[in-house]
N, C-alpha and C positions, 0 to 999 in steps of 0.2 A: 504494500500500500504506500502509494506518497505519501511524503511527509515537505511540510516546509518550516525552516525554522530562520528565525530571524538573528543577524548578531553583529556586531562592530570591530573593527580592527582601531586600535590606537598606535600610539607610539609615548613613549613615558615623558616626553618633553614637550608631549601637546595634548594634556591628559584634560585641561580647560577648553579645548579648542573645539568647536563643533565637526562631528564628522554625519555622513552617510549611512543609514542603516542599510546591511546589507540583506541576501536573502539566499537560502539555500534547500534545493529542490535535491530529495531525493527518493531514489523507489528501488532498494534493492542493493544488492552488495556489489560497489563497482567491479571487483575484482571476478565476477560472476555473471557479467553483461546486465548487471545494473546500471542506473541514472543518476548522475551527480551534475544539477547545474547552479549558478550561481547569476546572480543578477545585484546590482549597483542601485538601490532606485536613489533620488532627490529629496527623501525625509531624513531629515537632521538631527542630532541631539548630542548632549555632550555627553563625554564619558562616564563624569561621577554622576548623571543623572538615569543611566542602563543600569536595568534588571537585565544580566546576562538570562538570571532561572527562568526568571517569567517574563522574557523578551519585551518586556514594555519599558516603562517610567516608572524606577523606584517607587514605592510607596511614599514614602516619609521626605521625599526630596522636597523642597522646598522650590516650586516649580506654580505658576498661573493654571487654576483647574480648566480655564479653557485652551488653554495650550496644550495642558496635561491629554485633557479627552480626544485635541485632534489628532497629536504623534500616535496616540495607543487605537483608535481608529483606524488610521491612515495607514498603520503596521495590519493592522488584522484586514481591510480591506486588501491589503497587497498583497499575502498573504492566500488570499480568496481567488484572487485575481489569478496567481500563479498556476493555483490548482486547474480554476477553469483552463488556461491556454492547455496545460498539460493532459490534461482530457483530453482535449479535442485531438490532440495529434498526440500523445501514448508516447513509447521508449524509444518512437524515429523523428523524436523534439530535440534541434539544438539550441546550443547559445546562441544564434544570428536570428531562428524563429522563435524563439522565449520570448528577445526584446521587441521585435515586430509586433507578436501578439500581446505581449504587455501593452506597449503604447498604443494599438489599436481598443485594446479595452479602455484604455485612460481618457484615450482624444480621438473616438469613436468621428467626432464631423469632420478628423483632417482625412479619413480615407472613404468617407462619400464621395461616390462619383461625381462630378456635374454634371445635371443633365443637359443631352446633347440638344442643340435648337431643332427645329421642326426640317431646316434643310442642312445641318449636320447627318441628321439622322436618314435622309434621303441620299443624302452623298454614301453614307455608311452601306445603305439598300443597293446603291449602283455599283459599289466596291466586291459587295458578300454575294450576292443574289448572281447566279448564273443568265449572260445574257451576250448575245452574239455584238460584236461592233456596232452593226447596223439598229439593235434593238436598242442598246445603248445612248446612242444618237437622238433617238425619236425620243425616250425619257428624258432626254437631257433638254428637249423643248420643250417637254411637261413643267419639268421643275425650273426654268427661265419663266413659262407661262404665271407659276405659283407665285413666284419670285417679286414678277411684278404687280400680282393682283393685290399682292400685301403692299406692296408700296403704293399702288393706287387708292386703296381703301383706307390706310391711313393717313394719306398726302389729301385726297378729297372728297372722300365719303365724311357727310357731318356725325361729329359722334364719334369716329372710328381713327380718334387722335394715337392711341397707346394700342390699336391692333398689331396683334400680333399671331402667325398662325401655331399654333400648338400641339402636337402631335395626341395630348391626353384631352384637348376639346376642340377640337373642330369637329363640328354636325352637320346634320343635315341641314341647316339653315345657312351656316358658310357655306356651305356645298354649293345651293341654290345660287348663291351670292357670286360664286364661281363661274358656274353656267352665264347667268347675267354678264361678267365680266368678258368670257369667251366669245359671248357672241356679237359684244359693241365694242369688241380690242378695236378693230379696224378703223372706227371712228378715232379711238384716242394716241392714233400712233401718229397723229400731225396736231392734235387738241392738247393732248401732254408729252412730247418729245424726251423728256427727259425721263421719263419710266424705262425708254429704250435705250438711252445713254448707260446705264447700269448694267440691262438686263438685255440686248439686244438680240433683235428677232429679223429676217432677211425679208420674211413672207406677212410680216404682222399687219400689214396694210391693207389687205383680201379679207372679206369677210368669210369665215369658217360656214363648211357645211355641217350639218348635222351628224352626219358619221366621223366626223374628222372629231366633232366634240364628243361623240360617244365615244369614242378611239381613247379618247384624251382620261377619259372617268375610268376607262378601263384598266389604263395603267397607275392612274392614282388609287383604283382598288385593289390593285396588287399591289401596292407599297404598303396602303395599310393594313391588308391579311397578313404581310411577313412581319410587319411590326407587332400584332399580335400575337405571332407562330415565337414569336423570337421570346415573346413577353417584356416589349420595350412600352408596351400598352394595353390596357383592357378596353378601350376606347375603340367602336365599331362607328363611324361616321355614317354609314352605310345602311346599317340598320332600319331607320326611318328615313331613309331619299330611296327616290325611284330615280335610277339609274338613265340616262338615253340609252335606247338601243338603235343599231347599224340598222338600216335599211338598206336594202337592195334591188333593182331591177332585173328582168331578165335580162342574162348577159346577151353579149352582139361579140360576134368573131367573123372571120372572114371565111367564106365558103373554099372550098378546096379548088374549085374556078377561078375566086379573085386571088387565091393563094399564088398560083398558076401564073397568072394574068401580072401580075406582079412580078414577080420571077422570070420572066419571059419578056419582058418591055427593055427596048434598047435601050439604055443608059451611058453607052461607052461616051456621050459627045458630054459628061456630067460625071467623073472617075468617082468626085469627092461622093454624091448623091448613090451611085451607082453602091461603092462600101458599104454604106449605111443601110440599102435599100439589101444587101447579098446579107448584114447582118439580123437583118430583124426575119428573112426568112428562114435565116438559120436556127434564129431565137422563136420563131414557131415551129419550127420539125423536133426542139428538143424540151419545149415547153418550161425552161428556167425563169425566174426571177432575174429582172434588169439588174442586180449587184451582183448578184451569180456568174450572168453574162459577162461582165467586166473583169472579176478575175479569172474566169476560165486561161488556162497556160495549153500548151501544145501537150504538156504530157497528162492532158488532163484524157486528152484521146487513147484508150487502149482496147487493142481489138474491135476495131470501126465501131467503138459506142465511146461514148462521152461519160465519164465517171467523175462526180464530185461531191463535198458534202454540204447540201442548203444551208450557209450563213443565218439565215432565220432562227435555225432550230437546231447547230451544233453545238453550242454551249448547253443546252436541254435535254435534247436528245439524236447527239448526234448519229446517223445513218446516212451511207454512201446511197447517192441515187445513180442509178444507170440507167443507160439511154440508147438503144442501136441508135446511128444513123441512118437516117433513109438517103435514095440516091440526092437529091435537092442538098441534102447538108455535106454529104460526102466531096460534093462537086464544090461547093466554098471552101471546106477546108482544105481543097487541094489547092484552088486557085491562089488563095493567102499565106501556103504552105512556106512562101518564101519572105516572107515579111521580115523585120531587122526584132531580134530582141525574143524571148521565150513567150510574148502573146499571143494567143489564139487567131485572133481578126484584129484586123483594125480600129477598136474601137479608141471613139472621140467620147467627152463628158455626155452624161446623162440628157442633161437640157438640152444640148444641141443635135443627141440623138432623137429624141423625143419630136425636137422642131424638123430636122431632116425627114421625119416618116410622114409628117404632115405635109411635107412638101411634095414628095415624090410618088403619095397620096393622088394630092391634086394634078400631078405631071399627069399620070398615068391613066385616069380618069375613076378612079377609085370612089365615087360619088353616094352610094348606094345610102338610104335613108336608114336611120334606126330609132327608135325607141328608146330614150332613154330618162335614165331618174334624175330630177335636178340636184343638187348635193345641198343648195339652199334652202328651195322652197319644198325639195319632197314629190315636186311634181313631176307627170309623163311630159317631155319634149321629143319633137321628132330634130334630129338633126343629120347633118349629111357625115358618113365616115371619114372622110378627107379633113374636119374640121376638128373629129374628136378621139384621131387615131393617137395609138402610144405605145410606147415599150410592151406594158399589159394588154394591150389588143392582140397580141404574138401568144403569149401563156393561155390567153383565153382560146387562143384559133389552136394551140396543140392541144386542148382539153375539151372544146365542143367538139372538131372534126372527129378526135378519137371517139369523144361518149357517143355521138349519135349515130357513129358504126358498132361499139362495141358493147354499147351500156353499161361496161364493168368501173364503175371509179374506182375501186380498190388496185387494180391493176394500176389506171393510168395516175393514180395518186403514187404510185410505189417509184414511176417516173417523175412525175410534176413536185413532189415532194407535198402533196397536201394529206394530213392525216387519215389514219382510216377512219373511214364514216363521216368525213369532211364534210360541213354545213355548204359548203359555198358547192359544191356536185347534186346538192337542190336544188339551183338555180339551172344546172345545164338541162332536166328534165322535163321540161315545159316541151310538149309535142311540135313539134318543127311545122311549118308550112306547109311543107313536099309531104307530111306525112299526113296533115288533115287534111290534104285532098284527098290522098289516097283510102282516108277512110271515108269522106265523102262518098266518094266514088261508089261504095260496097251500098249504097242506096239504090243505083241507078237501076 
């Protein structure tokens, strides 16, 4: 059993002098892998006034009883204390963890954490939380967007002088407050300039669509389920807010005609257009993702398929998607075969790709009307494809042409990299054209 005992070291020429009570821990016979430790604390007393027997303050000393009560206290508390640290950690206790644990029991508020701010602790989520670069990026306009909503709301929402966002209360009413702020930023990036001086945003002048802001709640509910998960809060903001959800239209891809038709149109008197135009049919024969597209390398080709793993989803759960070539993609990567450097194609930045498809679009006569969702107002527009073509018109044209010959998404997701039982392979099911005539037909 532990024992601790208290006692003083003097010296015979300083026998007036105040010393240090010391303290002595032990459990057991050192010489038998027993415990002997010793501790130095900051309670004082003088020599002739130690009970070596009964380790306090002489009896009969002539000493202030309120002084008397706090040394003989102050002893038996330390005393108490020592015992506790030694419990807690047993016979694998040393001197270096003794004094830790002692002064943690003494000065208990010097080893409380701070706690972290509301975007400390979101920085911490972007650091610990598994998430590919790209994912990364898009949070990182979440938390710029947060950023500035608290310097707005306190700069000039009346009342909302000392706001501050909080990781243990922000609710469903801030929430709201958010939504409101998301959907009039656009107004206030020439109204209040200086929100953007701090916290700058490239695109914050556009008024946001709907999905784009449900996109947005979706990542701040996963910051605060891990802050939860982690127990940095009991606090569910979410609880009482109804969330926006994504909408979506039936999707528009290009038939395997305008696929065709495109791929077939002379471009040679237009090299730049002609590149862009060879890469985006390439980017519909293997149905990647526009950042996918970009790093593809030459050795990304093995045994005439394309192998890589979607950026999206390898921090998560990463898996190699494979891809044959079909002859259309085989014939690009022969022709670019000789380009300078380990790139696949030629490609130029994002935006410029994006503008070159629209353009060679309209070269070609690419015209054809579609249906589609406004991102603002929610509503059906019809508009012409040359006007609202992109990188993603390519993933969608390798995922409708596949579904509506093969109907299997499991398959073409095992390619395209969209999860098994993928929401977004409900939208390719909507019965085609060519196919309600054909049941028309079984009337006649």
């Amino acid at each position: 059993m532990a024992t601790v005992k208290a006692f003083i070291r003097t010296s015979k020429s300083d026998k007036n002098k105040s010393v240090f009570i010391r303290f002595r821990l032990s459990d057991g016979r050192t010489d038998s892998g027993g415990v002997q430790l010793f501790h130095t604390s900051d309670i004082s007393i003088r020599p002739n006034q130690w009970d070596e027997k009964q380790q306090k303050v002489k009896a009969r000393c002539l000493i202030d009883e309120e002084e008397r009560r706090f040394i003989d206290k102050s002893i038996s508390d330390r005393k108490d204390c020592i015992k506790e640290v030694y419990l807690r950690k047993g016979k694998n206790l040393n001197s270096e963890e003794l004094e830790i644990g002692i002064d943690k029991y003494l000065y208990p508020d010097k080893y409380q954490k701070v706690k972290n701010t509301f975007f400390e602790t979101f920085e911490e989520f972007l650091q610990k939380h598994p998430l590919s670069d790209v994912r990364c990026k898009n949070y990182r306009v979440v938390l710029r967007a947060l950023q500035r909503f608290e310097l707005y709301s306190k700069s000039y929402v009346k009342g909302y002088k000392n706001f501050i966002l909080d990781i243990d209360t922000i609710n469903a009413d801030i929430l709201q407050s958010f939504d409101n702020f998301l959907r009039n930023e656009h107004e206030y990036y020439i109204k209040y300039p200086e929100l953007y001086k701090y916290f700058p945003e490239k695109r914050a002048s556009e008024p946001r669509g709907s999905n784009t802001i449900a996109g947005i709640y979706t990542k701040v509910r996963t910051f605060s389920n891990w802050c939860i998960r982690y127990g940095i809060t009991n606090n569910n903001p979410f609880s009482n807010f109804t969330q926006p959800k994504e909408i979506y239209g039936t999707p528009y891809y290009l038939t395997k005609e305008e696929r065709n038709q495109l791929y077939r149109f002379d471009l040679s008197k237009n090299k730049s257009l002609e590149k862009q135009r060879d890469i985006f049919i390439f980017q519909c024969s293997i149905g990647c993702r526009v950042g996918d597209l970009i790093d593809l390398k030459k050795e990304n080709i093995i045994n005439e398929a394309i192998e890589y793993v979607a950026s999206k989803t390898k921090e998560e759960k990463p898996k190699t998607l494979r891809v044959p070539l079909n002859s259309m993609a085989k014939e690009i990567v022969s022709k670019y075969a000789g380009i300078e450097g380990n790139k696949l194609l030629p490609f130029i930045s994002q935006q410029k790709y994006n503008e070159s498809i629209k353009e060679f679009f309209t070269l070609i006569g690419i015209t054809r009307k579609v249906t589609v969702l406004n991102a603002l107002t929610r509503k059906s527009e019809i508009l012409p494809l040359n006007e609202i073509a992109s990188s993603h018109l390519a993933r969608r044209t390798f995922c409708g042409i596949l579904y509506k010959e093969a109907k299997d998404p499991n398959a073409i997701g095992s390619m395209s990299g969209h999860a098994e039982g993928s929401k977004a392979f409900a939208r390719y099911r909507d019965i085609d054209e060519e196919m309600k005539k054909d049941l028309v037909n079984l009337l006649e």
